[in-house]
C-alpha positions as CSV (number, residue, x, y, z in Angstrom):
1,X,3.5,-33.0,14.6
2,X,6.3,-33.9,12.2
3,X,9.8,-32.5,13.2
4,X,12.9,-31.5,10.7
5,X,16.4,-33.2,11.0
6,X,16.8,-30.0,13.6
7,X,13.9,-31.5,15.8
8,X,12.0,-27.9,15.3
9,X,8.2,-29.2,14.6
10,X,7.6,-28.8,10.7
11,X,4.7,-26.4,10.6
12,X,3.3,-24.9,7.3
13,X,0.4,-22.5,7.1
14,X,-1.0,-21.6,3.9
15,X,0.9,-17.9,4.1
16,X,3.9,-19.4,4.9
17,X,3.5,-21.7,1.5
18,X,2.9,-18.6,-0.6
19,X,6.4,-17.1,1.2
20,X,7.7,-20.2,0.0
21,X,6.2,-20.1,-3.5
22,X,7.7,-16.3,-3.9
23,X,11.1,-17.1,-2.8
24,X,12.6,-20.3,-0.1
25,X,14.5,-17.5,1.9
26,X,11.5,-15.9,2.9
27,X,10.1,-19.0,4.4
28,X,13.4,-19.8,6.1
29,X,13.9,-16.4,7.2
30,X,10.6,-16.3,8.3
31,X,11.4,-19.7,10.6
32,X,15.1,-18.3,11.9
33,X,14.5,-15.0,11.7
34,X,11.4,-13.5,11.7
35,X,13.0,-10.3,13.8
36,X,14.2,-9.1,10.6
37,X,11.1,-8.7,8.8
38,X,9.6,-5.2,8.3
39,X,6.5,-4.5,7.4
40,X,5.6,-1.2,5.7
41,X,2.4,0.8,6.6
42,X,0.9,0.0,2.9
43,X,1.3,-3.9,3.6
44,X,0.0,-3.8,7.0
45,X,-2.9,-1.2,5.8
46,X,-3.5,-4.6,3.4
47,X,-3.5,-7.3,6.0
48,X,-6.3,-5.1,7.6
49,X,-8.3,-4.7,4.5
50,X,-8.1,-8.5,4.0
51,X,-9.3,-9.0,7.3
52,X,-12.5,-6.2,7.2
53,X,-13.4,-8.2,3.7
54,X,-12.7,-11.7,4.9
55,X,-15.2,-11.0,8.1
56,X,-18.1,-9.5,4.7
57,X,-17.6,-12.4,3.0
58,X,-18.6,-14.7,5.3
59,X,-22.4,-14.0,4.5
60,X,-21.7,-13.8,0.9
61,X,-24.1,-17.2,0.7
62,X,-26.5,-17.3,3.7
63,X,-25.9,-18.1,6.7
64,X,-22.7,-19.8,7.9
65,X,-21.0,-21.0,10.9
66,X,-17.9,-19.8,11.9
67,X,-15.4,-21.9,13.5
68,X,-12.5,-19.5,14.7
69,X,-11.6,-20.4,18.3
70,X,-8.7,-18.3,20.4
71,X,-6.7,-19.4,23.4
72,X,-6.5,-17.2,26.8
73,X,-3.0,-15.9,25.3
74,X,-5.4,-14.3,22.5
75,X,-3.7,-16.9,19.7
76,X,-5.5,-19.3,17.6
77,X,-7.2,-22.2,19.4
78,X,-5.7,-24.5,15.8
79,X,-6.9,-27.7,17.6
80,X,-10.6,-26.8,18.6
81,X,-10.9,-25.5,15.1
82,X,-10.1,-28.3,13.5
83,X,-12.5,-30.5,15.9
84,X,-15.3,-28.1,15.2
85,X,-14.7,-28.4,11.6
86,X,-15.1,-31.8,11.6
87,X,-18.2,-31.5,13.6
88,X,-20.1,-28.9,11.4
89,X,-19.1,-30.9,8.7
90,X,-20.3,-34.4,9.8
91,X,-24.0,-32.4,11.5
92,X,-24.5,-31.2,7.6
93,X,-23.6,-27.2,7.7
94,X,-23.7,-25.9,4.3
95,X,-21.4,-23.1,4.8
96,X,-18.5,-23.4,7.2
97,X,-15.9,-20.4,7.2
98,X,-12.2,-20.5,8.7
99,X,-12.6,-24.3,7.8
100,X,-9.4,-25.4,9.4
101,X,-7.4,-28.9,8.4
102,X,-3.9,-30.3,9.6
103,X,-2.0,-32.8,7.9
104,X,1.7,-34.2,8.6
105,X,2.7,-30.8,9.7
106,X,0.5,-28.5,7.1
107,X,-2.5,-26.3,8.2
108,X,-4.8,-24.7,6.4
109,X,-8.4,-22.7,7.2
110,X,-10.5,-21.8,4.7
111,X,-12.0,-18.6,4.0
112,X,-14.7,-20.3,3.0
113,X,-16.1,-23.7,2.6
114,X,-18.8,-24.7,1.0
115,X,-20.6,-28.0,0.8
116,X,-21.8,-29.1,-2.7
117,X,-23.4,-32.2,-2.3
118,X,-21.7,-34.8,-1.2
119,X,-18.3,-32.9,-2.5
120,X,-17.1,-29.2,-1.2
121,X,-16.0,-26.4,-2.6
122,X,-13.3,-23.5,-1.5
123,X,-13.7,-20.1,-1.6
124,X,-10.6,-18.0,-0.9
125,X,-11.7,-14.3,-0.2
126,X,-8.9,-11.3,-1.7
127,X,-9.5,-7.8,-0.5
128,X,-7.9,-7.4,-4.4
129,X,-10.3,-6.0,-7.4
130,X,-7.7,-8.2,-9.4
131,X,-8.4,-12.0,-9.6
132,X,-5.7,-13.3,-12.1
133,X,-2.7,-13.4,-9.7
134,X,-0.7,-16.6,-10.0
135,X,0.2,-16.9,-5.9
136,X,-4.2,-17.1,-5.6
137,X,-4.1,-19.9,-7.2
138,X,-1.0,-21.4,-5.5
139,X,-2.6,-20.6,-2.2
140,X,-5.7,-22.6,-3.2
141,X,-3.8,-25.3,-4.4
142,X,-2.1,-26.0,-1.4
143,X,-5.3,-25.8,0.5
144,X,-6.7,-28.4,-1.6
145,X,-3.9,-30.8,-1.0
146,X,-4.2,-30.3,2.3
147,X,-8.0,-30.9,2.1
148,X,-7.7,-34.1,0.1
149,X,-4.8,-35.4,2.2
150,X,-7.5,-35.4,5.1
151,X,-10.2,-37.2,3.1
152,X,-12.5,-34.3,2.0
153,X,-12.9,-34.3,-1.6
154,X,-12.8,-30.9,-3.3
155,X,-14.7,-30.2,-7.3
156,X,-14.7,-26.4,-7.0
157,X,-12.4,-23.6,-6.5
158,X,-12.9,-20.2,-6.3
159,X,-11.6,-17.4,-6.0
160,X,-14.1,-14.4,-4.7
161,X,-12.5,-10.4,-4.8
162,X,-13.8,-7.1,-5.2
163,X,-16.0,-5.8,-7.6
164,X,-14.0,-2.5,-9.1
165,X,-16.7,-1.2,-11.1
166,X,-19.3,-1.6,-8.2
167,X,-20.9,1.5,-6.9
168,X,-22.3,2.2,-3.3
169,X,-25.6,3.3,-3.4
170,X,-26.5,3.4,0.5
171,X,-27.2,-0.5,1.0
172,X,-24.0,-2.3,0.6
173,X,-25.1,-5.2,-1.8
174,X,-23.0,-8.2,-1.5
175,X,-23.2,-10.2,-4.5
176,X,-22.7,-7.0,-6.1
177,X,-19.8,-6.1,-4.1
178,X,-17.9,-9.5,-4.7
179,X,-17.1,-10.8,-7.8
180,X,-16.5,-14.6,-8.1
181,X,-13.9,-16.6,-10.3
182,X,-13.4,-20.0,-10.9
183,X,-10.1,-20.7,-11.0
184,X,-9.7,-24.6,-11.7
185,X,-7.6,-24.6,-14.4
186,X,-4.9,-22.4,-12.9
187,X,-5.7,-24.3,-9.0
188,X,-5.0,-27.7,-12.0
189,X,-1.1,-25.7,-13.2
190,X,-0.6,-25.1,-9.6
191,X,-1.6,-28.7,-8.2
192,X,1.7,-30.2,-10.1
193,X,4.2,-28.2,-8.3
194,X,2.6,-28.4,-4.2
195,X,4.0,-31.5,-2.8
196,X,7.5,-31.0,-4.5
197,X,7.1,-27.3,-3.2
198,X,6.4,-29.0,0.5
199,X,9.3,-31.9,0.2
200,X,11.9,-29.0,-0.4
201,X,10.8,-26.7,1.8
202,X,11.1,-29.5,4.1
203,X,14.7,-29.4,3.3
204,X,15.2,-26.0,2.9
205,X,14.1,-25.8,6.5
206,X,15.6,-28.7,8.2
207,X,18.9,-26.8,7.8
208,X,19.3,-23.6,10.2
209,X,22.5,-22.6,7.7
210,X,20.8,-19.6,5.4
211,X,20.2,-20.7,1.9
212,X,22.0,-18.3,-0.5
213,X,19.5,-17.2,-3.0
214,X,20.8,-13.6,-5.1
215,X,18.5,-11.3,-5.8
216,X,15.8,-11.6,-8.2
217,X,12.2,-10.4,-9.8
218,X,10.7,-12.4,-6.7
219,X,12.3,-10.0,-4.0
220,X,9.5,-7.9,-5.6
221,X,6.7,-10.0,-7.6
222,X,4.4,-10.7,-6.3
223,X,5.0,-8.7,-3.4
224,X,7.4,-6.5,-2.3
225,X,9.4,-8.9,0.0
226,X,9.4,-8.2,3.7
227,X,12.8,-9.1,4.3
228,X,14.3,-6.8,1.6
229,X,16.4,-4.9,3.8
230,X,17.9,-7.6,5.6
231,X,18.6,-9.2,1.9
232,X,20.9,-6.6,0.7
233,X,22.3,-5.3,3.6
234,X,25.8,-5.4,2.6
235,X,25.1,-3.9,-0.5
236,X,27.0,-0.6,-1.3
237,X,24.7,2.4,-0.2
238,X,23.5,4.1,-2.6
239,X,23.1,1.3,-4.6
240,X,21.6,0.5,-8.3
241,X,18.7,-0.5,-6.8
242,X,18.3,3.4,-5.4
243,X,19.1,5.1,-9.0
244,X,16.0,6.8,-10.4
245,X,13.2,5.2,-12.5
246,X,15.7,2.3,-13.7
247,X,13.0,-0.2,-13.5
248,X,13.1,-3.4,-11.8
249,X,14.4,-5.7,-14.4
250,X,17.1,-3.3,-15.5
251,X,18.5,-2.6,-12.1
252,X,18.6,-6.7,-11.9
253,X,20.2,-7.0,-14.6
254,X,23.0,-4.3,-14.2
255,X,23.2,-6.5,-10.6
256,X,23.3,-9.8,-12.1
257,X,26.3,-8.6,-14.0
258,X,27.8,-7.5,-11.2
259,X,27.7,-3.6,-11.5
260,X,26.1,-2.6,-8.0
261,X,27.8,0.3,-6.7
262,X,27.6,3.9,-8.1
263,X,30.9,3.7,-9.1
264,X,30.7,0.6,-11.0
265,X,27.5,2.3,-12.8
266,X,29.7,5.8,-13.3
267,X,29.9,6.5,-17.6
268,X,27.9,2.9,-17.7
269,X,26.5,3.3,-21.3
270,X,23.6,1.6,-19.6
271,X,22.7,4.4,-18.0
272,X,21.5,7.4,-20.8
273,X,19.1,9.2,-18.6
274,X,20.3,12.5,-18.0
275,X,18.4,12.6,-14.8
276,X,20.4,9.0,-13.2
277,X,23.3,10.1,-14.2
278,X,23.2,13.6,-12.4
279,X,22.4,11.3,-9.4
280,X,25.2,9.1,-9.8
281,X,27.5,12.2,-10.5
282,X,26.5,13.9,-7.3
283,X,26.2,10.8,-5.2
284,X,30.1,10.3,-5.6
285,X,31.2,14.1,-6.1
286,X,30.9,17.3,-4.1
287,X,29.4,19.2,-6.6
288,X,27.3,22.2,-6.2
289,X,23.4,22.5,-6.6
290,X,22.4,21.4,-10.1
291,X,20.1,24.7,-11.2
292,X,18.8,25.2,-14.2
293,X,17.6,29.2,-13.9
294,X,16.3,29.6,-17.5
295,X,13.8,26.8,-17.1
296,X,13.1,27.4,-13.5
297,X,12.6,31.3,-14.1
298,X,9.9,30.3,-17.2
299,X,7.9,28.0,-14.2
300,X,7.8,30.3,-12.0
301,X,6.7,33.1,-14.6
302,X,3.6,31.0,-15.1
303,X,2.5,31.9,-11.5
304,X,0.5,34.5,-11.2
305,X,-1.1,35.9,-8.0
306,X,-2.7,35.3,-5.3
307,X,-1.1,31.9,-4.8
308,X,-3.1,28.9,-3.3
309,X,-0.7,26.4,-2.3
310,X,-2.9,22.6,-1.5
311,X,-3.0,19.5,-0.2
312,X,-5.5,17.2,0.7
313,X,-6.3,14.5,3.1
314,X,-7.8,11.1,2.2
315,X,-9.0,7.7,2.9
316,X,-9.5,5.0,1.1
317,X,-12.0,2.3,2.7
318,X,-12.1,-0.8,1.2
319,X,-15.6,-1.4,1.9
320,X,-17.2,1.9,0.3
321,X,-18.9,3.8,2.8
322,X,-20.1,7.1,1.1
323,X,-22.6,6.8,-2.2
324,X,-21.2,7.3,-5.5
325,X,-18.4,5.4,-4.4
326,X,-16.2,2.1,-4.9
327,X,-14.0,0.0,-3.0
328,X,-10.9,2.0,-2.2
329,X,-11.9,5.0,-3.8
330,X,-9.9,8.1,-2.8
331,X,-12.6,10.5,-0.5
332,X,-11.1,13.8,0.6
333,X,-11.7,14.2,4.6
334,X,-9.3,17.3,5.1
335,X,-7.3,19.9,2.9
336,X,-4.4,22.5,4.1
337,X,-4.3,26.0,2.2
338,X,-1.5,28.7,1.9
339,X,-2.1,32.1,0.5
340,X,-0.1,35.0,-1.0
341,X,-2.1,37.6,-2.4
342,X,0.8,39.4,-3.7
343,X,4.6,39.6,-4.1
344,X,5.6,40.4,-0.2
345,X,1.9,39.9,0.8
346,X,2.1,38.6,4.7
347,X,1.5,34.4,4.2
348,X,-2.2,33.2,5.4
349,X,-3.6,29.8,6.0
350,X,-6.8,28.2,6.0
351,X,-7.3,25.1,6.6
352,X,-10.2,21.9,6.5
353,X,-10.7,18.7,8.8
354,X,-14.5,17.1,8.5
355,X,-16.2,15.6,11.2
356,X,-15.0,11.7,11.2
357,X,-18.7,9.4,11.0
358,X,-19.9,11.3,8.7
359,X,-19.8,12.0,4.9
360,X,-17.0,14.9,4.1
361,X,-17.7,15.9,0.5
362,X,-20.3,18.4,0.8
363,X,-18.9,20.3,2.9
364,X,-15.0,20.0,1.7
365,X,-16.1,21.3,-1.4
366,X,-18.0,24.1,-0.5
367,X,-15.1,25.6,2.0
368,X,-12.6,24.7,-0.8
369,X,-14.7,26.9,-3.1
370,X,-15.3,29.4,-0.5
371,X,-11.6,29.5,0.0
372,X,-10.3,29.5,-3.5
373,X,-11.6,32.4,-5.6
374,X,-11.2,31.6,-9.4
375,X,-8.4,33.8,-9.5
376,X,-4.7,33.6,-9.5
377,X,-2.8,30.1,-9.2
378,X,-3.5,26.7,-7.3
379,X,0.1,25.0,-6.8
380,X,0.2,21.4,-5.3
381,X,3.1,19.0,-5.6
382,X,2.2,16.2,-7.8
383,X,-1.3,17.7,-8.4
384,X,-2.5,14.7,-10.4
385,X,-3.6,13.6,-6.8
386,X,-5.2,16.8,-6.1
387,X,-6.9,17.4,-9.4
388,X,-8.0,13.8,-9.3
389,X,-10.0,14.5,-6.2
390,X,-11.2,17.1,-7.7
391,X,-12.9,15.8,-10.6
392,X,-14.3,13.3,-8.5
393,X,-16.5,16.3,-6.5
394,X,-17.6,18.0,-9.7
395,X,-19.1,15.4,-11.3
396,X,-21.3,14.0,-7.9
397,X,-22.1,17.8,-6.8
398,X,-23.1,19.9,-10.4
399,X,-24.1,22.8,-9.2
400,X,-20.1,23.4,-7.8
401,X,-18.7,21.8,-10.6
402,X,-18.2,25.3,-12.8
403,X,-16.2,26.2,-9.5
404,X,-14.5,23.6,-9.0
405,X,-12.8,22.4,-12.6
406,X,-11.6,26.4,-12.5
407,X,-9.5,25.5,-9.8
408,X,-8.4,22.3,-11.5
409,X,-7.9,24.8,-14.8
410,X,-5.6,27.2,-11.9
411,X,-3.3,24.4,-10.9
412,X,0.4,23.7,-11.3
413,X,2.2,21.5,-10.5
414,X,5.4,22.3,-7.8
415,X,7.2,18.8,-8.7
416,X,8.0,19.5,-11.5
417,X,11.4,21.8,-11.2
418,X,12.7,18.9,-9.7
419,X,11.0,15.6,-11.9
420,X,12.4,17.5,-14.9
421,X,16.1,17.8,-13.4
422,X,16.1,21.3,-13.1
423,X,17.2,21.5,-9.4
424,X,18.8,18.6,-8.1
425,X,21.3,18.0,-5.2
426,X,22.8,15.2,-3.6
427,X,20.8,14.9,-0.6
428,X,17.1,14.0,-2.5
429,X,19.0,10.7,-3.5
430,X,17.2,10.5,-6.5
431,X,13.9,11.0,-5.3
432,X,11.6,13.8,-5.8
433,X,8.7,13.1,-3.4
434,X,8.1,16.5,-0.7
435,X,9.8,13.8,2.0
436,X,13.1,14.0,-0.3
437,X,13.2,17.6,-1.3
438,X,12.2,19.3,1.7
439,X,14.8,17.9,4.1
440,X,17.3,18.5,0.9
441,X,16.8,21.4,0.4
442,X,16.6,22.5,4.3
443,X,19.0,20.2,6.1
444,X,18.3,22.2,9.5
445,X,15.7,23.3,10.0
446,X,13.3,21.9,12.8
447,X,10.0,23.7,11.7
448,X,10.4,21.7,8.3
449,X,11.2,18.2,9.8
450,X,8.0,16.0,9.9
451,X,9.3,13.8,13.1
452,X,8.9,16.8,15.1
453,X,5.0,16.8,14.8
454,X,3.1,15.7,17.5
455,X,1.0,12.2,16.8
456,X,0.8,12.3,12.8
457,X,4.4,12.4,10.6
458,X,2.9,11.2,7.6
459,X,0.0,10.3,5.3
460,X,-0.7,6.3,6.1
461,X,-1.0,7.3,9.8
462,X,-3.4,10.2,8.9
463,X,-5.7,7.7,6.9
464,X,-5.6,5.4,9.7
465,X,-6.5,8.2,12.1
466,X,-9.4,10.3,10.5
467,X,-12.0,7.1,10.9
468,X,-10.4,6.4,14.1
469,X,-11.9,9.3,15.7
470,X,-15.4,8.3,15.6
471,X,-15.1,5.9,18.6
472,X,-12.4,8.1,20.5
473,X,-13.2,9.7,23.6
474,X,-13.8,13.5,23.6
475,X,-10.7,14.4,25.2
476,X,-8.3,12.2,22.9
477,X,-10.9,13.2,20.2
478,X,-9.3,16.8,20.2
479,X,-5.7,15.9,20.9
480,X,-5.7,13.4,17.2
481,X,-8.2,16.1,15.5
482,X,-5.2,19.2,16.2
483,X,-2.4,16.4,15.3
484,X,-4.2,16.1,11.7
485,X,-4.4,19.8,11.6
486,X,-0.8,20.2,12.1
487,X,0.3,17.3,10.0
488,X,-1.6,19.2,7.0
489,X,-0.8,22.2,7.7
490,X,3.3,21.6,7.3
491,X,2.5,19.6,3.9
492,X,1.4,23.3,2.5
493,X,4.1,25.5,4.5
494,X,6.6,23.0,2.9
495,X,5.3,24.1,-0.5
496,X,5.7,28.3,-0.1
497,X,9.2,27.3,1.3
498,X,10.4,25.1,-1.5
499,X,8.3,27.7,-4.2
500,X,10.5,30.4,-2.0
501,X,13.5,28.3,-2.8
502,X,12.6,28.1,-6.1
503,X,12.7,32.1,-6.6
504,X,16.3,32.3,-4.7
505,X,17.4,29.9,-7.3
């Protein structure tokens, strides 16, 4: 293998060209630093999904031949994989997936590989519904340099993703589920730019001294960059990058011109919204709660008893496993409720987890109906979410659909007192999610702090947990099932506190 000027082997995957393709210092940091990446649950959650559609895909043309191989240590087995890929190809297999090529220090496998006659073809498989994103076809062009570098000569690419407007209808149908694009003539605009794109990160990597790169749209196009934190880690906290609903280009540009810091941005005439600048103000002055009581008093007058304070549950499987519904649709498996029938009434809860393996909708809907009368008022903080869901069982169960838009028709929303700027303080840092206001607005108090619940602290590990218990064991079953309970459970308590908040104010 090829080695830099630092005698560190030269190794490039096609992953670690995309890094490259988004921004050099990923790739470098990636090399010199990889401790400092962090990976957030949603990206992770993503990697997964790509992995669960990457192992569908295989059979998306017949049968195939798989070529991954693993080392005792549990890593890739590169070098068997490459061998067997030469094999299959010489014996005449029409489909080979996890292809895998090396040359002068690049790697590639692809997804898929498909022979056309005496040409092939690559298929690279996205767990995306979206196939016009510029890095897809910069991934596929490297791979085909890479391919053609090693002799094999390439006429096709494609580029195979989800179907949105597909709809499970019990038998999962994959060339319904898949859609395929051909994406030659952006794989052509790509081509140009891959072995300049290799020569410098060649460079860019023979040096262990950091390249200084300043922030720009990449750090967040066309993903949010892993190494974000470690990137502006001597920037001034709070920054311009924290100040509410700027927008990415904006924030760059007040950065660019070197206004970072709070106070730099203090009587900014760039910054008009009433709502940033009560965030700036509070962020560098002790002020007192910003309460408006008029507007406040008139929200709260539009609540009427009994209240029904809710908050459901989902998951989202990328592979639709329920009918009536599409990759990554939202399904409801659980739902916390908090009642007060009257002004001093004693608070009561009721609460809903499903059974994990099977379908929860039924059921859900016909203990949420059971549970909410149409009567009095259904709060829910951003209830878009909520009401969303909620559609989505009235129209695939009719004969609850009467019951369940009159809960829709109940429902307000509990964000918005504080989306609207009427109580802000310094401590929700210009956020207004439940995870901002709560602790804000209750700085001690253990019963309201979400790291004090046992197993489940927040709604990515509750997804990742409901169709994990299918294959516990009984025991451990119980222990994740009560941890979901009580996650839920404090999503709705945090509501009647912050609505009791509300009514000090």
């Amino acid at each position: 293998m090829e080695t830099t000027s630092n005698n560190r082997p030269f190794y490039f995957s096609k992953s670690k060209y995309c890094g490259f393709w988004q921004c050099p210092k990923i790739a470098w940091l990636d090399r010199y630093k990889p401790e400092e990446r962090e990976i957030d649950p949603s990206l992770q959650a993503r990697f997964e999904a790509g992995d669960e559609v990457g192992d569908l895909a295989m059979g998306l043309f017949g049968d195939f031949v798989e070529v991954t191989a693993f080392k005792d240590d549990g890593h890739l087995d590169l070098r068997q994989m490459i061998e067997a890929t030469q094999a299959e190809m010489a014996a005449g297999t029409p489909v080979i997936c996890e292809a895998s090529f090396s040359y002068n220090g690049l790697y590639c496998a692809v997804d898929i590989l498909k022979r056309e006659g005496d040409s092939w073809a690559i298929y690279e498989v996205k767990s995306s519904s979206h196939g016009d994103k510029q890095v897809y076809a910069a991934d596929v062009a490297y791979q085909k340099y890479v391919l053609e570098h090693c002799g094999v000569t390439v006429t096709g690419t494609y580029l195979v993703h989800l179907n949105s407007e597909y709809v499970f209808d019990g038998e999962l149908k994959l060339d319904e589920f898949f859609a395929i694009d051909d994406i030659a003539g952006t794989v052509a605009y790509e081509e140009e730019s891959v072995e300049a794109n290799i020569e410098r990160a060649r460079q860019v990597l023979a040096s262990t001294e950091e390249p200084t790169i300043p922030l720009t749209v990449s750090c967040f196009e066309p993903y949010r960059c892993a190494f974000w934190n470690y990137c502006t880690r001597d920037l001034p906290s709070p920054s311009v990058f924290d100040i509410y609903r700027l927008g990415t280009i904006r924030k760059l540009g007040f950065y660019a011109s070197g206004k970072v810091s709070f106070e730099d941005l203090l009587g900014d005439d760039g910054v008009t919204n009433e709502k940033q600048r009560r965030q700036i103000e509070h962020a560098l002055t002790e002020r007192e709660d910003h309460v408006d009581h008029e507007h406040i008093a008139r929200f709260l007058e539009e609540l009427t008893f009994p209240l029904y304070f809710l908050d459901f549950e989902t998951v989202q499987p990328v592979i639709p496993r329920y009918i009536g519904t599409k990759p990554y649709s939202q399904v409801p498996f659980q739902y916390s409720l908090h009642i007060i029938n009257s002004d001093g009434a004693p608070l009561e809860h009721r609460e809903f987890l499903a059974e994990s393996g099977t379908d929860p909708r039924r059921v859900l809907a016909e203990q949420l109906c059971a549970d909410i009368p149409l009567d009095g008022t259904v709060i829910a903080y951003n209830m878009s979410f909520e009401q969303g869901r909620i559609r989505e069982l009235a129209e695939i169960f009719p004969d609850l659909r009467d019951h369940l838009l009159g809960i829709n028709s109940r429902m307000k929303d509990l964000l918005v007192p504080f989306s609207k700027g009427w109580y802000y303080n310094r401590a929700m840092g210009g956020s207004f999610s439940i995870k901002s206001v709560l602790p804000a607005l209750f700085p001690n108090d253990p019963a309201l702090d979400y790291s004090n619940l046992p197993g489940i602290h927040n709604g990515s590990e509750a997804m990742d947990a409901f169709p994990a218990l299918e294959c516990m064991p009984s025991d451990e079953r119980e222990a994740v099932r009560q941890s979901l309970l009580k996650y839920c459970e404090l999503d709705t308590y945090a509501m009647v506190k912050v609505w009791e908040k509300l009514r000090e104010a």
